[in-house]
N, C-alpha and C positions, 0 to 999 in steps of 0.2 A: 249458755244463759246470758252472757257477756253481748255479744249480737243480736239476741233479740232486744234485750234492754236499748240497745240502740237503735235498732230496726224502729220500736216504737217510739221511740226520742224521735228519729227524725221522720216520722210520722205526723207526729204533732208539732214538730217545727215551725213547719208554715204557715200554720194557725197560728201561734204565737208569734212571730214575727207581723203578720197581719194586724193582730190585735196591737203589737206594742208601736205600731208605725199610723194608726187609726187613733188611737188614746193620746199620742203625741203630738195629734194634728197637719198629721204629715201626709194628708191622704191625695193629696197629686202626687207625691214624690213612690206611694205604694202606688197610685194609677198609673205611673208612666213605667216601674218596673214591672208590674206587671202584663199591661198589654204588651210591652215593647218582650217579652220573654215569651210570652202566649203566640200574639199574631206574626212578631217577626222572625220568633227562632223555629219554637218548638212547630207552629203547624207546615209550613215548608219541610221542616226534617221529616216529620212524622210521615206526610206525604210523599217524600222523596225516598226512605227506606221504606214504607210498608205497602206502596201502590205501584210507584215508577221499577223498585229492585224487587218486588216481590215478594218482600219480607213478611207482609201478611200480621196477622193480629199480637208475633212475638216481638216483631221490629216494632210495632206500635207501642208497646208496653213497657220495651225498653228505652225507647227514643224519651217517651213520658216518665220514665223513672230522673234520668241525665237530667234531663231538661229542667225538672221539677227541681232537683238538689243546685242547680245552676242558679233558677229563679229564688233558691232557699237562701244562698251565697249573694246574689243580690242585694234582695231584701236587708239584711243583715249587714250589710255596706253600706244603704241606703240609713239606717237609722247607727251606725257606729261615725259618717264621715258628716253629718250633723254639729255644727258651732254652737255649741250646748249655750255657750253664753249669751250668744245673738239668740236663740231661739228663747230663751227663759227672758230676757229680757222686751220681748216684742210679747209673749205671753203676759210679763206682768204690766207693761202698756195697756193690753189687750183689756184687763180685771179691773186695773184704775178707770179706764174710758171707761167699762160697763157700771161701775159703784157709783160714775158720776151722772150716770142718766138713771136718775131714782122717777117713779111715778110718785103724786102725792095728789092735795086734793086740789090742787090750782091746775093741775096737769087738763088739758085740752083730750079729748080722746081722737079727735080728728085733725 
């Protein structure tokens, strides 16, 4: 019982991590782990055990299982090694600038 419950955690892992690295505006720092996990690890491995050694569609599914918990571990580096204070505070620059460009009826539309 203990295993699946995990099995499924880290199932939906990567979704969650996706989301909380997207919500936090961090979404170059999710686009560079993940292409850099996708096009530079995982498709050469997969290639190289399930085409070149002839591993066939079980190397492939393993190679994408590693790979994927690799890219999980990432992720999760990528929003844990984040300077919460620099980042909150460029945020709340971010909300003052916006509060201070109000429309009203002097506003110019063009």
């Amino acid at each position: 019982m203990e295993l699946s419950l995990l099995l499924y955690f880290l199932l939906h892992a990567f979704g969650i991590s996706q989301a909380i690295l997207r919500a936090l505006g961090l979404k170059w720092r999710h686009a560079v782990i993940t292409c850099f996990c996708i096009w530079v690890l995982t498709l050469p491995t997969v290639t190289y055990f399930s085409m070149i050694r002839g591993g066939g569609l079980v190397a492939l599914w393993t190679v994408l299982q590693i790979s994927y918990k690799l890219m999980q571990a990432a992720l999760v580096m990528g929003y844990t090694s984040v300077n919460w204070k620099k980042h909150s505070m460029s945020m709340q620059e971010a909300m003052n600038h916006r509060t201070r460009m109000h429309a009203d009826e002097e506003t110019a539309l063009l």
